[in-house]
C-alpha positions in Angstrom: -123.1 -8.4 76.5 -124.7 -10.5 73.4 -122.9 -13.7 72.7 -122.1 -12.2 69.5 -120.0 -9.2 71.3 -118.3 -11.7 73.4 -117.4 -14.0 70.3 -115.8 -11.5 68.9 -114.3 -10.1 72.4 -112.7 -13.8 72.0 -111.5 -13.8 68.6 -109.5 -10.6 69.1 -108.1 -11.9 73.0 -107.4 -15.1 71.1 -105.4 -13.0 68.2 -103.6 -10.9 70.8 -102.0 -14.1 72.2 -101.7 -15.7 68.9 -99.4 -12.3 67.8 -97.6 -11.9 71.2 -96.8 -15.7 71.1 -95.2 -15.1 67.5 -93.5 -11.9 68.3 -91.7 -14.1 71.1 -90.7 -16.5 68.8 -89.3 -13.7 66.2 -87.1 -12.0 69.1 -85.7 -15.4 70.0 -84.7 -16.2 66.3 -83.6 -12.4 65.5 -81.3 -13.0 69.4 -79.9 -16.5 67.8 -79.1 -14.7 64.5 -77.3 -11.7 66.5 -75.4 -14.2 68.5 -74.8 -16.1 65.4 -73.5 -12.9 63.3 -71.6 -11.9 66.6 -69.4 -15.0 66.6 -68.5 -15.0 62.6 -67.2 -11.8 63.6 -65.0 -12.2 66.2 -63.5 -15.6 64.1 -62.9 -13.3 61.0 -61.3 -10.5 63.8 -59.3 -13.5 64.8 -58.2 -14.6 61.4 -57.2 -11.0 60.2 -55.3 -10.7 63.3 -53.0 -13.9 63.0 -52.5 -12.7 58.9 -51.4 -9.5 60.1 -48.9 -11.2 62.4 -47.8 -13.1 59.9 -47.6 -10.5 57.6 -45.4 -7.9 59.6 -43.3 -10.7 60.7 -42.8 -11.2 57.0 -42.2 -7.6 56.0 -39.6 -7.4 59.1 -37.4 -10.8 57.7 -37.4 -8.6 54.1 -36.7 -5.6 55.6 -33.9 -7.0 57.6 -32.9 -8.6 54.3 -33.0 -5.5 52.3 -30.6 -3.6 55.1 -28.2 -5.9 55.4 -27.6 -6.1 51.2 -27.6 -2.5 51.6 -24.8 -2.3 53.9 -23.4 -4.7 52.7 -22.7 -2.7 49.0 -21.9 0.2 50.8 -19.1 -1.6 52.3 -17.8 -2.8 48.9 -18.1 0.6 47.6 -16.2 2.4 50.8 -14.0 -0.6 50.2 -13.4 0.5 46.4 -13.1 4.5 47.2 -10.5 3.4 49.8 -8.6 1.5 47.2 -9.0 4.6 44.8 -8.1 6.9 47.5 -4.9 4.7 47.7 -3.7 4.8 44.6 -4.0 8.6 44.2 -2.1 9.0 47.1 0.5 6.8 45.2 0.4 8.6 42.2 1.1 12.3 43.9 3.4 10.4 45.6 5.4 9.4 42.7 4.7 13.0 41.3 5.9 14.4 44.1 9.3 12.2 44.0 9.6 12.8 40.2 8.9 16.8 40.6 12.0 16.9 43.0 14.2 14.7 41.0 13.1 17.1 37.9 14.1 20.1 40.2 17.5 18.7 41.2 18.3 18.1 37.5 17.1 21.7 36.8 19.3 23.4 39.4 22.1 21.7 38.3 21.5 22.3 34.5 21.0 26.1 35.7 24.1 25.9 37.5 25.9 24.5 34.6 24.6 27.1 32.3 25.8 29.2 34.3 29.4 27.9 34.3 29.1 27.5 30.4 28.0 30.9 30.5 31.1 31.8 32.2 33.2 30.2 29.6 31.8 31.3 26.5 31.8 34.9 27.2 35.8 34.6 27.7 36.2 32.3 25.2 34.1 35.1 23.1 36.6 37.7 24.3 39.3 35.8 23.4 38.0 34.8 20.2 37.5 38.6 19.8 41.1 39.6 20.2 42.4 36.4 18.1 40.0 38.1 15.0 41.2 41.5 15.3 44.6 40.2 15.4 43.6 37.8 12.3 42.3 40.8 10.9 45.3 42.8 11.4 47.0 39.6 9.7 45.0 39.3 6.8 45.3 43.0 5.9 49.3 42.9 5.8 49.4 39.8 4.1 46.7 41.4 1.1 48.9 44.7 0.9 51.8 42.5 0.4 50.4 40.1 -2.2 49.1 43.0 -4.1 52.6 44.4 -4.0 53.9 41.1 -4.9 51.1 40.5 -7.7 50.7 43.5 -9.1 46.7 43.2 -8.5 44.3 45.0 -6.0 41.9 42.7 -4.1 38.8 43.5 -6.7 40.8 41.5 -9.4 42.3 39.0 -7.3 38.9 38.0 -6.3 37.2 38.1 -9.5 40.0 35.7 -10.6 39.1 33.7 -7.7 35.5 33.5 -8.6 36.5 32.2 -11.9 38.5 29.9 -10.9 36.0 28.7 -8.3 33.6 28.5 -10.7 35.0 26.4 -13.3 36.1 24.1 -10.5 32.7 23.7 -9.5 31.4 23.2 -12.8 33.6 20.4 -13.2 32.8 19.0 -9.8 29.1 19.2 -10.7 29.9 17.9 -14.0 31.5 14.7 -11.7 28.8 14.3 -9.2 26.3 14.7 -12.1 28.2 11.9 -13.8 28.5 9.7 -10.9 24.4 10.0 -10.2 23.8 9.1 -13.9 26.1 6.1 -13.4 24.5 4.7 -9.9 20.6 5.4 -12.0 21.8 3.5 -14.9 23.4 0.5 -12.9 19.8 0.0 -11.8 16.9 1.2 -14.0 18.1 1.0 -17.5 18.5 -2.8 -17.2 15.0 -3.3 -16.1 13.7 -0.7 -18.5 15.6 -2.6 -21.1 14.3 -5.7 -20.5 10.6 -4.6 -20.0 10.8 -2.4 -23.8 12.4 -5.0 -25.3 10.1 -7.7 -24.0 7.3 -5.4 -25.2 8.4 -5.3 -28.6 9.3 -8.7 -29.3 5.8 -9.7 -28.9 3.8 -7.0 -31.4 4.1 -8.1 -34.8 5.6 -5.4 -37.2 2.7 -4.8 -39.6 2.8 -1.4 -40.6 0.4 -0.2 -44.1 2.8 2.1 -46.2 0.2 4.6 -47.7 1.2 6.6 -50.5 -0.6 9.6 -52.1 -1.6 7.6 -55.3 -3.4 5.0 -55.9 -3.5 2.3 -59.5 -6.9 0.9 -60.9 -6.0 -1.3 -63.5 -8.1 -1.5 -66.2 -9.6 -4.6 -68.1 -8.2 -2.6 -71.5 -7.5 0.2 -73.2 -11.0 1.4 -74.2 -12.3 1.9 -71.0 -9.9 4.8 -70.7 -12.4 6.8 -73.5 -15.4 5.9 -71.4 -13.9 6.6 -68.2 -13.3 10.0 -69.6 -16.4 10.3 -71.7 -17.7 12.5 -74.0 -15.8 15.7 -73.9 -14.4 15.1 -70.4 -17.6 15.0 -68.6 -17.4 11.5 -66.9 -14.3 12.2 -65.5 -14.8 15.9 -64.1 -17.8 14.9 -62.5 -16.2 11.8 -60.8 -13.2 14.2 -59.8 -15.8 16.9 -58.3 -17.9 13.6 -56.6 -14.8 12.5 -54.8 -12.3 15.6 -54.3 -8.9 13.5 -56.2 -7.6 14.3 -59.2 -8.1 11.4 -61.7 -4.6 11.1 -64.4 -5.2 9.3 -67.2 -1.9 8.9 -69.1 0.1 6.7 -71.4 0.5 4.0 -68.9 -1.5 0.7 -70.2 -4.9 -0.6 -68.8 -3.9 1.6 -65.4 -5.6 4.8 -64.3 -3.8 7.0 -61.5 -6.0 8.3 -58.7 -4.0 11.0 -57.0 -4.9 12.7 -53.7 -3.6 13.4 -50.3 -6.6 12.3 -48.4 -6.4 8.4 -47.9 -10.4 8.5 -47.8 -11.2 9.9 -50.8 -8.3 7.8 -52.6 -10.0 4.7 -51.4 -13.4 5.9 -52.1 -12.6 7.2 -55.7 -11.0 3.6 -56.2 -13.9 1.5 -55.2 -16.1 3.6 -57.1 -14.4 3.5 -60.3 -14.1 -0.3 -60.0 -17.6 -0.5 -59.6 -18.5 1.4 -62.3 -16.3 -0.7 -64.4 -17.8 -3.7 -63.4 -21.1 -2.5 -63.9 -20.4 -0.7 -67.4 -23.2 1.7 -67.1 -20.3 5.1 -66.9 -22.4 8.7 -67.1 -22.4 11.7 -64.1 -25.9 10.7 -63.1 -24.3 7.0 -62.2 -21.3 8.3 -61.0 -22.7 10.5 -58.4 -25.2 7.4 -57.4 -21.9 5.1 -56.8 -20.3 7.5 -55.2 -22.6 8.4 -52.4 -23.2 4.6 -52.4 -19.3 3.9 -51.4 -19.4 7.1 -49.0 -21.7 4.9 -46.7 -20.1 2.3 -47.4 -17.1 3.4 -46.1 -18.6 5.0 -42.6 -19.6 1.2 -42.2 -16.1 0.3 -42.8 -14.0 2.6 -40.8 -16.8 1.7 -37.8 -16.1 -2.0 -38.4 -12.3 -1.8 -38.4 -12.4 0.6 -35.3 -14.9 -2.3 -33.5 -12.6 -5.4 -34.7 -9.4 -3.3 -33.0 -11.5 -2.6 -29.9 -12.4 -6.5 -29.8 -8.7 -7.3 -30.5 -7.8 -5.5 -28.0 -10.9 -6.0 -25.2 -11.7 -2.9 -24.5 -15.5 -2.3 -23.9 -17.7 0.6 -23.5 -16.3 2.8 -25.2 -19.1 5.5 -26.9 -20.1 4.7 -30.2 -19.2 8.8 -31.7 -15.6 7.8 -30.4 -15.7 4.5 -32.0 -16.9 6.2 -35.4 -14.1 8.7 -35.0 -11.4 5.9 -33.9 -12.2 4.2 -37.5 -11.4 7.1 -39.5 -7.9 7.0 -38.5 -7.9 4.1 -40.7 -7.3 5.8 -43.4 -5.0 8.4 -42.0 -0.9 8.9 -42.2 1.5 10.3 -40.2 4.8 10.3 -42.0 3.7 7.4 -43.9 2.2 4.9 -40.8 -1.2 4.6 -40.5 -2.7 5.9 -37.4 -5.3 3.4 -36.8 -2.7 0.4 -36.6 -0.5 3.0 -34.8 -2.6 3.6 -32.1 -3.3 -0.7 -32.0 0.7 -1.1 -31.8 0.8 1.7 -28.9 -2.1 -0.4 -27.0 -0.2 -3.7 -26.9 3.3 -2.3 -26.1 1.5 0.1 -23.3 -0.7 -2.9 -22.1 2.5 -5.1 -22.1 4.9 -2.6 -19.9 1.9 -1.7 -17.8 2.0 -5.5 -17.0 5.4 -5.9 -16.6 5.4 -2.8 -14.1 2.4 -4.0 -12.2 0.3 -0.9 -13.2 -3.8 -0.5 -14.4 -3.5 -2.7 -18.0 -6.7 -1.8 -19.2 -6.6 1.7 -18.2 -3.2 2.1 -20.1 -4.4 0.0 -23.1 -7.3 1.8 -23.4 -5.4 5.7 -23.3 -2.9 4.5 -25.7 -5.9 3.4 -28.2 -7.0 7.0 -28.0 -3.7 8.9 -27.6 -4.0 10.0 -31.2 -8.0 10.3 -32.0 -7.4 14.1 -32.4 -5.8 13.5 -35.5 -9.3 12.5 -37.1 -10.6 15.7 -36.1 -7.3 18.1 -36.8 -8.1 18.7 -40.5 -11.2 20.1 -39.5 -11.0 22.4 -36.3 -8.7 24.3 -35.4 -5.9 22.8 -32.4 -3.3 20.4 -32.0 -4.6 16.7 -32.1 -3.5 16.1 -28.3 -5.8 18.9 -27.4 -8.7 18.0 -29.3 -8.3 14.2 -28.9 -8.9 14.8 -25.1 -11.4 17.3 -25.4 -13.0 14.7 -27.6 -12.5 11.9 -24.9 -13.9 14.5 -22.3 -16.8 15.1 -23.8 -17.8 11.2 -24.4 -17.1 10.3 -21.2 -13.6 9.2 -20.6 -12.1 9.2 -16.9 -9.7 11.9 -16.3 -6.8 9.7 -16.4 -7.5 8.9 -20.0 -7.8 12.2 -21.0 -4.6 13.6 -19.3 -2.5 10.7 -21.4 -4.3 11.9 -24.5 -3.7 15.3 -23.6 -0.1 15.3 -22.4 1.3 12.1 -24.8 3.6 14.7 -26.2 4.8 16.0 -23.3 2.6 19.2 -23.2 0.9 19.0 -19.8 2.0 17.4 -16.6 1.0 13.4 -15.9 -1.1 12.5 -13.2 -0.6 8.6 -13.3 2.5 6.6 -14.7 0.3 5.0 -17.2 -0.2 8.5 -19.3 3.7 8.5 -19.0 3.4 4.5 -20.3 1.0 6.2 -23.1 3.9 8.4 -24.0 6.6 5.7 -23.8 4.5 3.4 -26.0 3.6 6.2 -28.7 7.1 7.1 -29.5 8.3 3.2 -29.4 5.2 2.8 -32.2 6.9 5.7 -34.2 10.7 5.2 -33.8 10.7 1.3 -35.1 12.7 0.8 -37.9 10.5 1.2 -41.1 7.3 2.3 -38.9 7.1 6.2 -40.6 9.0 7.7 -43.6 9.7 11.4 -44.5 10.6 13.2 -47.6 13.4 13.1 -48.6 14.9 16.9 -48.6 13.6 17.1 -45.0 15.1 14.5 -43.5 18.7 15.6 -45.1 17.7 18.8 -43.4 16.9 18.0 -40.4 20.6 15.5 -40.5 22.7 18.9 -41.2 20.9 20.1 -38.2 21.7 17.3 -35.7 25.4 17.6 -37.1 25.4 21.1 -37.1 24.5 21.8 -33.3 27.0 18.8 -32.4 29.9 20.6 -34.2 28.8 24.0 -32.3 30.7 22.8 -29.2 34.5 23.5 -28.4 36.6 20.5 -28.6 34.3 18.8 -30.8 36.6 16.8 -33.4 33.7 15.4 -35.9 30.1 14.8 -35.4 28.1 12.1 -37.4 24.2 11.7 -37.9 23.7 7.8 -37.9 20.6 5.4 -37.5 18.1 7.3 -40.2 18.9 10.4 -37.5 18.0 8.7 -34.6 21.5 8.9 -33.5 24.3 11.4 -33.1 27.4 10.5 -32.3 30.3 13.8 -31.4 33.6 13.0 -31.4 36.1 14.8 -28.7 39.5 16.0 -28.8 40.6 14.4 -25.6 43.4 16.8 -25.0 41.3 19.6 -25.0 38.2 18.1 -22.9 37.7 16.3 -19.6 35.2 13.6 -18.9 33.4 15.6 -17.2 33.4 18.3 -19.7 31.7 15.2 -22.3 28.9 14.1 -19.7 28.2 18.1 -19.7 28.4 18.3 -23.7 26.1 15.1 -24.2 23.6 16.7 -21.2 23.6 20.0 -23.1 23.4 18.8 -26.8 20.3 16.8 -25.7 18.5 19.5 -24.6 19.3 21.5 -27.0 18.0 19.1 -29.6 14.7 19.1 -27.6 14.2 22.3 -27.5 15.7 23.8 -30.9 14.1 20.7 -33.3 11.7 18.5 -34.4 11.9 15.6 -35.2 9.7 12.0 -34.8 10.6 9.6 -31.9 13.8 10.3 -30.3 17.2 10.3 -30.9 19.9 9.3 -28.8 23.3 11.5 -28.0 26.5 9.5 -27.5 29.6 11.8 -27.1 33.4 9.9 -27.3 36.3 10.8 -25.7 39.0 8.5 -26.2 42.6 8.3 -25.9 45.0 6.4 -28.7 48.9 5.7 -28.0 50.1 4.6 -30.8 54.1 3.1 -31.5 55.9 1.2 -33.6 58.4 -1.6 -32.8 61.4 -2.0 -35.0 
């Protein structure tokens, strides 16, 4: 072999150690890192296995825990259904004990029916034979009073009902008397006081309209220009303002004659004016007139609004406030309606108050209780019905409207204050003074009221006193009971209602009296 061959023969026996030498040392590092790896293990096999202990002794300790809570609420609830179970069985107990007791009592209710039963069937045969021998009885005795009294038992019974029936007229008559009596005792005195309260405080202002007005004149001449050339002023201020315009012998006055109170006023302001301005001709005329016809729509809405703020009452619509103000200038027998309806409102308000009722709902329905009237010369209806029809259709609760409707007595109230309403209206028309009526009626209607009184039997004299308000009928006691009079005075009033009319109301007071008179010597 070259020494070249063997050099390299040497480098590769040298580099065959040098590897075997280093695989050695890997195997004994790659052993240590087993042996290493080996023992980690079997610490972290250790560990896990004391946790686990640890753990399921744990989860025994809660288990044990959770078992005995668990028994121990099923022994509170067994303990509970026992106590339950208990009671029940004391209650059918006591059910029991009360069903026999209720059994006893029912057995001896039957048996005592029974006994009852017993005795009313004899006592019902017995009772039989007793009516067939009353029977028997009453026949005899009938054929022997109709012997006796010459009458068969038709007329003796029909002069039994008579008899019976006057009898129980007059006890009626009594009773009814003695009920009038006990009401009287109690609720006249109080309704006394309350009215009269009521009336003491509203003044007594009342307008007396009449059907003619007076313009007095600064002098004679202004008669010829009032009249102008060949009547033409005054036609066309008679055909502007729907009066009749007299011009007569009476000095510096002209007459204005008219039954509307509107036109009267407006026919008066207008001729003033035209006075005052001296300018007289139809063209003028008709220019002052139209000019005092809106003048006065602004008037009657003013005196309607100073009443409403007199009298507090808000919210009421502005078409009924412009109809309110034209019952200032209307008349019902002579009293203005405008300061009618005001009076109604305070003596309604006042009993209201007095009688712990609504004040402003009365005040307010007694305000408008006669609104129709403003509207009954022009449609066709009584002014109850279109007043609340009226007051319907602006809005007014239901309770206004009925005391509107029914202040006459036409419908039936639903609240005491439309009955208040109709109190309070005929209080406002019967005072003294308050309306006036011509004069051939009112003697008519004073015959009548004397001439029903004196339609009775037993009536001595009858007499029409108070302006008519009052009637009193005197009795011939000899003839008439006092029962008889309450039934007279009942009857005559209703009578009066129904067969006349008349304003307010008038009172019936019958007398029966009894006079002894002698004479000592």
């Amino acid at each position: 072999m070259t020494p070249w061959m063997l050099g390299v023969v040497g480098l590769m026996i040298g580099g065959l150690a040098g590897w075997l030498a280093a695989d050695r040392q890997g195997r004994r590092r790659d052993q240590q890192r087993l042996t290493d790896a080996q023992q980690q293990a079997q610490r972290l096999l250790d560990e896990a296995a004391r946790d686990a202990a640890a753990r399921r002794k744990d989860a025994e300790l809660a288990a044990k825990e959770l078992l005995l809570q668990a028994q121990s609420s099923a022994e509170t609830a067994l303990g509970q259904r026992r106590a339950e179970a208990n009671e029940r069985e004391q209650r059918l107990q006591q059910r029991e004990a009360q069903l026999e007791r209720r059994v006893s009592s029912t057995d001896r209710r039957e048996s005592d029916l029974h006994h009852r039963e017993r005795t009313v069937t004899g006592r019902e045969k017995s009772a039989t034979e007793r009516e067939e021998q009353y029977d028997r009885l009453i026949k005899e005795q009938q054929r022997g009073l109709e012997q006796l009294a010459g009458m068969n038992a038709e007329e003796a019974t029909r002069r039994l009902m008579t008899m019976m029936e006057e009898d129980a007229r007059l006890a009626a008559a009594k009773r009814l008397r003695q009920i009038d009596e006990e009401i009287k005792e109690t609720a006249e005195r109080r309704a006394r006081e309350v009215i009269v309260d009521a009336m003491q405080r509203v003044t007594g202002d009342c307008v007396a309209e009449a059907t003619v007005s007076v313009v007095q004149l600064p002098n004679d001449e202004m008669k010829g220009r009032i009249i102008g050339k060949e009547g033409r002023n005054i036609r066309a201020l008679e055909a502007a303002t729907g009066v009749d315009i007299i011009v007569d012998d009476t000095p510096e006055a002209v007459v204005i004659s008219g039954f509307d109170p509107l036109r009267r006023e407006i026919a008066r302001v207008a001729l003033e004016r035209l006075m005052g301005d001296g300018r007289i001709h139809p063209a003028r005329i008709e220019e002052i007139v139209e000019k005092v016809k809106k003048e006065m729509d602004e008037y009657m809405v003013s005196e309607a609004q100073k009443v409403l703020l007199e009298l507090e009452i808000q919210g009421l619509h502005p078409e009924l406030v412009k109809t309110l103000g034209r019952l200032r200038f209307r008349t019902s027998y002579g009293q203005n309606n405008l300061f009618h309806a005001r009076e109604a409102a305070y003596l309604c308000s006042m009993m209201a108050h007095e009688l712990g009722l609504d004040v402003k709902l009365a005040r307010r329905a007694a305000l408008l209780h006669d609104i129709g009237k403003a509207l009954s010369h022009e449609e066709e209806g009584t002014h109850p019905n279109l007043g609340a029809d009226l007051a319907r259709r602006y809005g007014e609760s239901p309770k206004v409207v009925n005391a509107i409707a029914g202040h006459h007595g036409d419908i039936e109230f639903i609240c005491p204050e439309s009955a208040l309403v109709a109190i309070a209206e005929g209080l406002s028309a019967a005072r003294p003074g308050a309306r006036r009526e011509q004069h051939a009626s009112y003697i008519k209607r004073l015959q009548q009221l004397e001439g029903l009184a004196v339609s009775y039997t037993g009536v001595d004299k009858a007499y029409a006193i108070r302006a008519g308000r009052e009637v009193r009928v005197i009795l011939r006691h000899e003839e008439l009971s006092d029962a008889q009079a309450a039934h007279i005075a009942r009857d005559l009033a209703h009578r009066i209602e129904k067969e006349m009319t008349y304003p307010g109301q008038i009172k019936v007071t019958v007398i029966r009296e009894s006079r002894y008179v002698e004479t000592a010597k």
